[in-house]
PDB file of N, CA, C and O in Angstrom:
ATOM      1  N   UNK A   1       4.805  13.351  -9.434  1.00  0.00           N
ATOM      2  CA  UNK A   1       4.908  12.661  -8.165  1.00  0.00           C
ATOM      3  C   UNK A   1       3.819  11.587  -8.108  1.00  0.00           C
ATOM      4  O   UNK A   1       2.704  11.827  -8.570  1.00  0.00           O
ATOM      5  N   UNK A   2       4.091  10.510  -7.599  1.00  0.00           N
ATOM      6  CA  UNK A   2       3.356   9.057  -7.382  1.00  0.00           C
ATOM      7  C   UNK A   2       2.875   9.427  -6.225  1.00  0.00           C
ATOM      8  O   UNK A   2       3.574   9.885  -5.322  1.00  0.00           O
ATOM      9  N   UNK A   3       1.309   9.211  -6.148  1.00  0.00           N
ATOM     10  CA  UNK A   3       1.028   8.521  -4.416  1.00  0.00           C
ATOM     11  C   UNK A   3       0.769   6.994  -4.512  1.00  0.00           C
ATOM     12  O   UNK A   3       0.481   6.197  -5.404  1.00  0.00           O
ATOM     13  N   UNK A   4       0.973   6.962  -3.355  1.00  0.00           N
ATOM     14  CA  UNK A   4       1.406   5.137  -3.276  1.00  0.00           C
ATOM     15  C   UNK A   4       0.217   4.922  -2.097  1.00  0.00           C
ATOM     16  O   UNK A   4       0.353   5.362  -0.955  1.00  0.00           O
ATOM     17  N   UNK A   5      -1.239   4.006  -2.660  1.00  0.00           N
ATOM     18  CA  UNK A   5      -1.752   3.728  -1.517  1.00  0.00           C
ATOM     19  C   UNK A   5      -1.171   2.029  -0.828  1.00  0.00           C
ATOM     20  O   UNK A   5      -0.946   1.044  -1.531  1.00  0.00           O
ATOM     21  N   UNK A   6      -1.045   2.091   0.582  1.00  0.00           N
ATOM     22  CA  UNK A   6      -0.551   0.559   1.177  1.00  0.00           C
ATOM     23  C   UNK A   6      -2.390   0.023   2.324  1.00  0.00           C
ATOM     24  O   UNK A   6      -2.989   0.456   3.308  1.00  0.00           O
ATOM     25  N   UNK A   7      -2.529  -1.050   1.374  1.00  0.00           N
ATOM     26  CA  UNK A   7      -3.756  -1.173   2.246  1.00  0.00           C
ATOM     27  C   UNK A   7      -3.484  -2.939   2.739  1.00  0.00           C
ATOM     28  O   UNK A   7      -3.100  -3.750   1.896  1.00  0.00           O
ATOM     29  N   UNK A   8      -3.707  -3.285   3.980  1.00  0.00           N
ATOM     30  CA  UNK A   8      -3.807  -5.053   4.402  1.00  0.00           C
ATOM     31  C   UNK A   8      -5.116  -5.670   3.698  1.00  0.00           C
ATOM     32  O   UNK A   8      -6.214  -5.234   4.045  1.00  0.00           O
ATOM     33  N   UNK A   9      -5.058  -6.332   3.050  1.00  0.00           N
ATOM     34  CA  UNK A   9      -6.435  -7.334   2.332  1.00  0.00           C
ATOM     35  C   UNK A   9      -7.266  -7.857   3.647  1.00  0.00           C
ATOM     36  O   UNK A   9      -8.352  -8.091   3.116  1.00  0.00           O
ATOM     37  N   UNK A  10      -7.412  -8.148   4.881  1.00  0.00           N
ATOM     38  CA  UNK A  10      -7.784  -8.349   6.233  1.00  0.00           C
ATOM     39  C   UNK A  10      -7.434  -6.934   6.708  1.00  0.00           C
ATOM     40  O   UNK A  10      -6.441  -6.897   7.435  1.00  0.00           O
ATOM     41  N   UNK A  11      -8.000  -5.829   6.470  1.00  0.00           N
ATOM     42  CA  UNK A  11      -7.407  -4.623   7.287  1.00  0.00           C
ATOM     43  C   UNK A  11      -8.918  -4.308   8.211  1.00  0.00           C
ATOM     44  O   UNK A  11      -9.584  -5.264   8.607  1.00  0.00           O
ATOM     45  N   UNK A  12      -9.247  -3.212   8.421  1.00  0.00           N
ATOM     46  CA  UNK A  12     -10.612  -2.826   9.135  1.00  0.00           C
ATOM     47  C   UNK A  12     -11.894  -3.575   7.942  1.00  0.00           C
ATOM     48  O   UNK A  12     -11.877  -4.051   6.807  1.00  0.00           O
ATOM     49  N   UNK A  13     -12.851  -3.331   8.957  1.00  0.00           N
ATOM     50  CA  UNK A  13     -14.278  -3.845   8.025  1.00  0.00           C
ATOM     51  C   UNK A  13     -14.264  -2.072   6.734  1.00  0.00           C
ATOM     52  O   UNK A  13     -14.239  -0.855   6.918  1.00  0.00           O
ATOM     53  N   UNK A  14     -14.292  -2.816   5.782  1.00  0.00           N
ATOM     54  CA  UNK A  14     -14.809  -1.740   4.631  1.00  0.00           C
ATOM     55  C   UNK A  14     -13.290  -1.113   4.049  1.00  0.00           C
ATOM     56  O   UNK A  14     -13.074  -0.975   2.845  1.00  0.00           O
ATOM     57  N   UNK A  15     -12.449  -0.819   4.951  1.00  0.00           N
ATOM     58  CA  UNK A  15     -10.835  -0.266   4.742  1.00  0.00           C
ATOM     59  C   UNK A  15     -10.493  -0.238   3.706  1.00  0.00           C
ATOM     60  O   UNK A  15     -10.270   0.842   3.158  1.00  0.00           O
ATOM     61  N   UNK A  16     -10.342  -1.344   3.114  1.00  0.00           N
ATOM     62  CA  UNK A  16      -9.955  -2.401   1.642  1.00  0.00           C
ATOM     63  C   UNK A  16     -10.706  -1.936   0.215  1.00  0.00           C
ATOM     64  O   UNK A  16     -10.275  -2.044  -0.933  1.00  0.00           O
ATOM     65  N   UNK A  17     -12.193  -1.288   0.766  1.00  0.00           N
ATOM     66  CA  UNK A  17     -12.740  -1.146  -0.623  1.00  0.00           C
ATOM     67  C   UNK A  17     -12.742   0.140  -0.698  1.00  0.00           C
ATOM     68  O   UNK A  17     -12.513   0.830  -1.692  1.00  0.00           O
ATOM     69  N   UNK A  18     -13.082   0.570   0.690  1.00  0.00           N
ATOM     70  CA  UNK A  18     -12.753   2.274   0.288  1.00  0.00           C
ATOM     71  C   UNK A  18     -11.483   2.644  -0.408  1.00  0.00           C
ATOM     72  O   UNK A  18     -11.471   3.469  -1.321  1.00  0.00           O
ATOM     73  N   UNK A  19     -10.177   1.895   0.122  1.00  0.00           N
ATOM     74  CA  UNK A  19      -9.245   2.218  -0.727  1.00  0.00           C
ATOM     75  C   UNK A  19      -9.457   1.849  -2.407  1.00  0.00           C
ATOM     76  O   UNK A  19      -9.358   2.692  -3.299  1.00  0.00           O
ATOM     77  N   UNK A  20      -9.712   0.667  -2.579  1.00  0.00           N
ATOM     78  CA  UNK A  20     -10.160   0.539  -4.303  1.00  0.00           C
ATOM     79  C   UNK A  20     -11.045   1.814  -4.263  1.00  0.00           C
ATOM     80  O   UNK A  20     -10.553   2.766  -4.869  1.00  0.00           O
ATOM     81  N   UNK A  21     -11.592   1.912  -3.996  1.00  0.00           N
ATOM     82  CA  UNK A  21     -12.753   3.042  -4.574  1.00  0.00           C
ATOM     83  C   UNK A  21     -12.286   3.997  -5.145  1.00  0.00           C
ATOM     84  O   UNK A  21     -12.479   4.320  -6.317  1.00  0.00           O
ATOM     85  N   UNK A  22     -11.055   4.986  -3.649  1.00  0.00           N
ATOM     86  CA  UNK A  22     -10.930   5.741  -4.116  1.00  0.00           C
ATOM     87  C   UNK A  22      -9.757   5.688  -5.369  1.00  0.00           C
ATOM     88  O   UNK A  22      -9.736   6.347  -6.408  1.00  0.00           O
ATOM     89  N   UNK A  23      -8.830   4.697  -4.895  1.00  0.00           N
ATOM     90  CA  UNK A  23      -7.653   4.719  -5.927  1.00  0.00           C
ATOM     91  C   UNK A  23      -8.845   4.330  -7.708  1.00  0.00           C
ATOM     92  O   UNK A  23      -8.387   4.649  -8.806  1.00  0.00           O
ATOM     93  N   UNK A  24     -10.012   3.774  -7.604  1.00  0.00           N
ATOM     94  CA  UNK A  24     -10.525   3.952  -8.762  1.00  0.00           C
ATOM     95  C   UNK A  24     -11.090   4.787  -9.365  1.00  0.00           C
ATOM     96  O   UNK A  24     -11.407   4.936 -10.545  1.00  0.00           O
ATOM     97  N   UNK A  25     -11.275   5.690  -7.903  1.00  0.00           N
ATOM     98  CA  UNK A  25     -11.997   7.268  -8.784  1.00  0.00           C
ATOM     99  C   UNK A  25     -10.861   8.070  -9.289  1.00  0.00           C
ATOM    100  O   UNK A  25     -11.092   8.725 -10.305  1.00  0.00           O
ATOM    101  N   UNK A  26      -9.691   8.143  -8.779  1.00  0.00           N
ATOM    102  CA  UNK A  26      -8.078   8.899  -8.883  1.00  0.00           C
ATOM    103  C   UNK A  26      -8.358   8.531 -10.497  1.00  0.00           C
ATOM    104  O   UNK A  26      -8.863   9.332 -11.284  1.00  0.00           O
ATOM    105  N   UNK A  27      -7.972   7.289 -10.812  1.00  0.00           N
ATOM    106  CA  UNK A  27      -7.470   6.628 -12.280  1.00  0.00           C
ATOM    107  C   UNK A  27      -9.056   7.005 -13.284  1.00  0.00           C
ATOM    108  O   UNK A  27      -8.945   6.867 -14.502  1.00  0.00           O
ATOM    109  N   UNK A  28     -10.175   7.371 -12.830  1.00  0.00           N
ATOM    110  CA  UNK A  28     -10.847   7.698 -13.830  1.00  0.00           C
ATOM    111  C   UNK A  28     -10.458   8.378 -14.125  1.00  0.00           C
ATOM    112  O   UNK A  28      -9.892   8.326 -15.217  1.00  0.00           O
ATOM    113  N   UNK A  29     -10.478   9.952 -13.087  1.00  0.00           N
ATOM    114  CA  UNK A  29     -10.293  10.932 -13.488  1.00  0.00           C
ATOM    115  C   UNK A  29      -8.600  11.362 -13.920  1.00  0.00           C
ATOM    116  O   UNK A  29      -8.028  12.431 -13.708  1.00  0.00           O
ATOM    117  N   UNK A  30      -8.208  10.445 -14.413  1.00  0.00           N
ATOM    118  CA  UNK A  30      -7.015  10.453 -15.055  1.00  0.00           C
ATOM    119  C   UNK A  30      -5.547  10.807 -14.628  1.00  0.00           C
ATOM    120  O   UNK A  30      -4.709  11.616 -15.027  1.00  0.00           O
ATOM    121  N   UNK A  31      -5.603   9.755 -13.545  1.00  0.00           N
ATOM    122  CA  UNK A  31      -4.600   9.857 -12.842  1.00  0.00           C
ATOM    123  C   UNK A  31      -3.840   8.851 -12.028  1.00  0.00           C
ATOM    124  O   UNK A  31      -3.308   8.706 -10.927  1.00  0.00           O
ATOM    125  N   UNK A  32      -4.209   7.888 -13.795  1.00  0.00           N
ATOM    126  CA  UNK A  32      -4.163   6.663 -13.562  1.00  0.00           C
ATOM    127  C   UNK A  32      -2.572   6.270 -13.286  1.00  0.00           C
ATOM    128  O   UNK A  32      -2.335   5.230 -12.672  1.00  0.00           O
ATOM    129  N   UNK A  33      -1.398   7.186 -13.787  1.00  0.00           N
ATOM    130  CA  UNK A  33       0.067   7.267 -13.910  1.00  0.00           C
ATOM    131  C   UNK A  33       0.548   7.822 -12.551  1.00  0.00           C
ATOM    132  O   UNK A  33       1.734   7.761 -12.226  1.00  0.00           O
ATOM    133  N   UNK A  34      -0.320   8.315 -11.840  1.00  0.00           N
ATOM    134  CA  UNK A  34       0.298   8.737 -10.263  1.00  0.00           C
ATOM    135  C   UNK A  34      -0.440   8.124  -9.408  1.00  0.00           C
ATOM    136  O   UNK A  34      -0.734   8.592  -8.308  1.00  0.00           O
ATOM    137  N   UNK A  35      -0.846   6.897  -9.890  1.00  0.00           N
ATOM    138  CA  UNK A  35      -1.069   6.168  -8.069  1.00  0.00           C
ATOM    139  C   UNK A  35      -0.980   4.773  -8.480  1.00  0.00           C
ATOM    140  O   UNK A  35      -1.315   4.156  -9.491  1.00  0.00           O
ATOM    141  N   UNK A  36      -0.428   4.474  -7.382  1.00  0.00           N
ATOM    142  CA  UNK A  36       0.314   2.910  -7.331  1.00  0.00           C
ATOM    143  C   UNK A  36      -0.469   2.634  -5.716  1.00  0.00           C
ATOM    144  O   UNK A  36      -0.490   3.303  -4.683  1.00  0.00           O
ATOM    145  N   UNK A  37      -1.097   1.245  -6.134  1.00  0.00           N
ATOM    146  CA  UNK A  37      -1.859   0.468  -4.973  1.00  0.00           C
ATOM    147  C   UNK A  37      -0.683  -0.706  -4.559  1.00  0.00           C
ATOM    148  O   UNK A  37      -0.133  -1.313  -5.478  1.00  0.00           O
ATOM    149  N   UNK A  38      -0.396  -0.938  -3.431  1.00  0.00           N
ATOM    150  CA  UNK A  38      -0.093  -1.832  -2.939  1.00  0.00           C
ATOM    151  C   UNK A  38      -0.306  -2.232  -1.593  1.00  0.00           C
ATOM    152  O   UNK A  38       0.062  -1.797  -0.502  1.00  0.00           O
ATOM    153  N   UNK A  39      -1.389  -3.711  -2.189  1.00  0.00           N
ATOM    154  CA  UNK A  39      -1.950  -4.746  -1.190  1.00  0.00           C
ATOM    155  C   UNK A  39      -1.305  -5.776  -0.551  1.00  0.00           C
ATOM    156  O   UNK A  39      -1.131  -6.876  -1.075  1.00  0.00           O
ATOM    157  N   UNK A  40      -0.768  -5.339   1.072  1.00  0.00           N
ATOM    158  CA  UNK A  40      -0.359  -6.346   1.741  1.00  0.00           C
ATOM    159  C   UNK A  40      -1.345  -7.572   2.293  1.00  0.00           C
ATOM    160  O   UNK A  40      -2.564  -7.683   2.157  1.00  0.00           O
ATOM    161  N   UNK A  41      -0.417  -8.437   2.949  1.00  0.00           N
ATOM    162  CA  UNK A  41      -1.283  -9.665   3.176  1.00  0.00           C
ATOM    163  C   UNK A  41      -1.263  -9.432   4.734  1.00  0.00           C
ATOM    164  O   UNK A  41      -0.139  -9.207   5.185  1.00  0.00           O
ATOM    165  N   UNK A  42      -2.187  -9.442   5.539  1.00  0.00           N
ATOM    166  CA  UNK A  42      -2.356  -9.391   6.791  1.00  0.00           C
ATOM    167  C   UNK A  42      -3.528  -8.660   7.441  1.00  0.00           C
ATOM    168  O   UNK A  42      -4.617  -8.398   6.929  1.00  0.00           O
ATOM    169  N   UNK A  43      -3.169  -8.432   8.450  1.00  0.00           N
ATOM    170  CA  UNK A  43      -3.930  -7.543   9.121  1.00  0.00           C
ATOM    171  C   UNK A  43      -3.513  -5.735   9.142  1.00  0.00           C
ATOM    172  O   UNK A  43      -2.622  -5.543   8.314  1.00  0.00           O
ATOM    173  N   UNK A  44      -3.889  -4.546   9.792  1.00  0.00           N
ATOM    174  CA  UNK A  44      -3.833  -3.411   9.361  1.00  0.00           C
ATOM    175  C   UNK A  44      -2.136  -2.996  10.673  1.00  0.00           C
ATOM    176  O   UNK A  44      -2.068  -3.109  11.897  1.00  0.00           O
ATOM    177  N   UNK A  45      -1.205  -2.588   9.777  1.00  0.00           N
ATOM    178  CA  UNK A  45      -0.010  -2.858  10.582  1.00  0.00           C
ATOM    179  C   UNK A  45       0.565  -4.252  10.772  1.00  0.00           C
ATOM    180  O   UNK A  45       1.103  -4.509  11.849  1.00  0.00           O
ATOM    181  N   UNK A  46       0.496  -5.208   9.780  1.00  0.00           N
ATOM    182  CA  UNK A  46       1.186  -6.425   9.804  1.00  0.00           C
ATOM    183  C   UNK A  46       2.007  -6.412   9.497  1.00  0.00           C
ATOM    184  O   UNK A  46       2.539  -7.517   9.613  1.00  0.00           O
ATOM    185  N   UNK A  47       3.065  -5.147   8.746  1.00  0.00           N
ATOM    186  CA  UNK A  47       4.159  -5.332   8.353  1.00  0.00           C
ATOM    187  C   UNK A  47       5.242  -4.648   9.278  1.00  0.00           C
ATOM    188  O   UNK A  47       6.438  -4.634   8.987  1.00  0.00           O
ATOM    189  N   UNK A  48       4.700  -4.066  10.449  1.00  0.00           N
ATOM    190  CA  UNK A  48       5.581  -3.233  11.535  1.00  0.00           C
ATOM    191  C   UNK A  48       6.314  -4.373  12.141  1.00  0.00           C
ATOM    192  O   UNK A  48       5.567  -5.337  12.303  1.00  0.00           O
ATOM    193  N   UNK A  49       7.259  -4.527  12.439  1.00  0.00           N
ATOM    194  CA  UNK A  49       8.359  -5.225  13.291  1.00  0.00           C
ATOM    195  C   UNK A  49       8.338  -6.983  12.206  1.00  0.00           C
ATOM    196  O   UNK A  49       8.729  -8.022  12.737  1.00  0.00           O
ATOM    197  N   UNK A  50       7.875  -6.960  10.875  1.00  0.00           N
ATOM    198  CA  UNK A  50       8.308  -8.303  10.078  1.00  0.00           C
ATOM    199  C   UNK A  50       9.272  -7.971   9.357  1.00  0.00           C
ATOM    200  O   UNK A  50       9.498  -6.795   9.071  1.00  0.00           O
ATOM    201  N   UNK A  51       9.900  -8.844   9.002  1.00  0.00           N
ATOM    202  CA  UNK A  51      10.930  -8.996   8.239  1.00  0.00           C
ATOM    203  C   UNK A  51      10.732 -10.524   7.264  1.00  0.00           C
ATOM    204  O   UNK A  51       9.996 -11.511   7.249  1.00  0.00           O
ATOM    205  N   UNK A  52      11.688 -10.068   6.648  1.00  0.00           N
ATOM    206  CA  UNK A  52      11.755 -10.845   5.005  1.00  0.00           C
ATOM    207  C   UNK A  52      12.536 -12.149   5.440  1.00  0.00           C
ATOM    208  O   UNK A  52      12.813 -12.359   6.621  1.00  0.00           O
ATOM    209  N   UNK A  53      12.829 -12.898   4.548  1.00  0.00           N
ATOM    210  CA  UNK A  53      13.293 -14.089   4.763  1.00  0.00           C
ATOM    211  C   UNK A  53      15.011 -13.804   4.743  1.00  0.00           C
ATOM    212  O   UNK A  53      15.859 -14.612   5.121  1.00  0.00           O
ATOM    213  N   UNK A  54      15.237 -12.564   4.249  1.00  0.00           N
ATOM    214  CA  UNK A  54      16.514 -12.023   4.747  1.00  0.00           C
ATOM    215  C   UNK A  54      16.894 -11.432   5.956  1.00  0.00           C
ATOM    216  O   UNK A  54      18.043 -11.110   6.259  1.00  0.00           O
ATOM    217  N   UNK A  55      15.816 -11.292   6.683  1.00  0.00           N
ATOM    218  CA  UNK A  55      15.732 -10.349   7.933  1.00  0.00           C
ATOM    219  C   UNK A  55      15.598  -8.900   7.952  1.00  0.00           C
ATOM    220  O   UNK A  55      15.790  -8.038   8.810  1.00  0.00           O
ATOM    221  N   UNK A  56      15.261  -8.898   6.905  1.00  0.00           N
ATOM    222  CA  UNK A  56      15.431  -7.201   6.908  1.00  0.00           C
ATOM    223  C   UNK A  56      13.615  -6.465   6.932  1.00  0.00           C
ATOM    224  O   UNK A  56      12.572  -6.950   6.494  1.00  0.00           O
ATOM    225  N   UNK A  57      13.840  -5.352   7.530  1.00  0.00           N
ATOM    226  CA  UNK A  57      12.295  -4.745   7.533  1.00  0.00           C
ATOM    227  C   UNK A  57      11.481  -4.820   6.215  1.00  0.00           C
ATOM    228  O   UNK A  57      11.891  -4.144   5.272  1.00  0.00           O
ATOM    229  N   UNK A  58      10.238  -5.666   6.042  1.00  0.00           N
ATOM    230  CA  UNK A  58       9.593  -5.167   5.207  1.00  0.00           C
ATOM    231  C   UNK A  58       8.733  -3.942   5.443  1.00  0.00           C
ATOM    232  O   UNK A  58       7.923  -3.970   4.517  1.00  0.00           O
ATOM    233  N   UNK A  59       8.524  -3.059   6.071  1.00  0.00           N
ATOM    234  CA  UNK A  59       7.666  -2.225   6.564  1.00  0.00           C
ATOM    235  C   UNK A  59       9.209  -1.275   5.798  1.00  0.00           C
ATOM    236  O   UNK A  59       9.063  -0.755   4.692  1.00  0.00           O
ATOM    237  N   UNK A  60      10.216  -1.195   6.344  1.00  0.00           N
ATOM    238  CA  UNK A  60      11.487  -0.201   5.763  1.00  0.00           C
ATOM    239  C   UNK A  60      11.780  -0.050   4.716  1.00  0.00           C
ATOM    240  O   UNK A  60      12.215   0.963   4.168  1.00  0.00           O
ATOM    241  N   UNK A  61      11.451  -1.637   4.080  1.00  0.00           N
ATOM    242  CA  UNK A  61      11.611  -1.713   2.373  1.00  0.00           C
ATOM    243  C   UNK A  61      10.554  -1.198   1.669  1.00  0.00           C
ATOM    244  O   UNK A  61      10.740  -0.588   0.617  1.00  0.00           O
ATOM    245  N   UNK A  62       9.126  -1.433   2.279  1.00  0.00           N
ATOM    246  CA  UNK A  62       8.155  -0.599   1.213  1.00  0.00           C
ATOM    247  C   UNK A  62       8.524   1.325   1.478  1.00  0.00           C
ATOM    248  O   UNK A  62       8.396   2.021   0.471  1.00  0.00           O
ATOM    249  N   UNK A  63       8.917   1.975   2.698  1.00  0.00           N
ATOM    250  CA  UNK A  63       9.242   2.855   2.803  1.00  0.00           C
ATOM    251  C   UNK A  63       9.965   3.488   1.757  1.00  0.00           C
ATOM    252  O   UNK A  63       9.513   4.216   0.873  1.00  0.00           O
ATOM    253  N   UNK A  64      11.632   2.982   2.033  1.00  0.00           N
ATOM    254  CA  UNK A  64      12.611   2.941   1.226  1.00  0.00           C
ATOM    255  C   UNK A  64      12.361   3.052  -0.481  1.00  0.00           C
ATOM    256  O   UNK A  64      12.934   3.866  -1.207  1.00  0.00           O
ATOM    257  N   UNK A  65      11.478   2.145  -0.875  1.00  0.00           N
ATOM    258  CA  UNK A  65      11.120   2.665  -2.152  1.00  0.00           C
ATOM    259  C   UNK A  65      10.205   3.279  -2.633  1.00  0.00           C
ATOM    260  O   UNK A  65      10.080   3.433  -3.848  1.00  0.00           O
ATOM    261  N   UNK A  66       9.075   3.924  -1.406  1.00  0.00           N
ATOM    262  CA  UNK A  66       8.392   5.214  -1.539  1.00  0.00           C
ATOM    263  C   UNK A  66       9.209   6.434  -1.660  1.00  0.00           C
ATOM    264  O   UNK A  66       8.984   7.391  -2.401  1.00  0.00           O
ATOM    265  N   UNK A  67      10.076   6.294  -0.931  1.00  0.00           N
ATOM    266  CA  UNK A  67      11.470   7.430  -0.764  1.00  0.00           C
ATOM    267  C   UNK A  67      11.990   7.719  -2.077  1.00  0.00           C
ATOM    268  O   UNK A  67      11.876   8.849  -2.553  1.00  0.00           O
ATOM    269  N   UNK A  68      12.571   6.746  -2.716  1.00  0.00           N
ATOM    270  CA  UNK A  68      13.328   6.766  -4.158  1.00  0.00           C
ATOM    271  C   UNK A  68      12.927   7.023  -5.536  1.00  0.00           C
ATOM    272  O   UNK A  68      13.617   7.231  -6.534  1.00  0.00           O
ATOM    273  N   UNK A  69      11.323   6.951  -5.336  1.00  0.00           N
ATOM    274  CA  UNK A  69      10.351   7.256  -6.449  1.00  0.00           C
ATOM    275  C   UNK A  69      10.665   8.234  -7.003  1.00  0.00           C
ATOM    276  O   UNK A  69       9.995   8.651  -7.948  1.00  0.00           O
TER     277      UNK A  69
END
């Protein structure tokens, strides 16, 4: 099983590195094949009520393929 961290690059003060941190202590200790970082662009909850240039939820789509993993 994958954990998937989702962090905003503008999220809280410090938010951003604690997440590197920890997703870098995970992958020392060798567990580098079950965690997947993905850095949105915004603020913390910028992707609730956006949508894609198709209209469709991006907040549903990163869901959706946490789901299918």
């Amino acid at each position: 099983m994958k954990t998937v961290f989702d962090v905003s690059d503008n999220d809280m003060q410090n938010r951003y590195e604690q997440t590197m941190f920890l997703v870098s202590t995970l992958k020392h200790f060798g567990h580098f094949e079950k965690v997947q970082l993905k850095v949105m662009n915004g603020t913390h909850c910028a992707y609730v009520g956006a949508a894609d240039q198709n209209g469709e939820s991006v907040l549903g789509k990163l869901a959706t393929e946490f789901i299918n993993r």
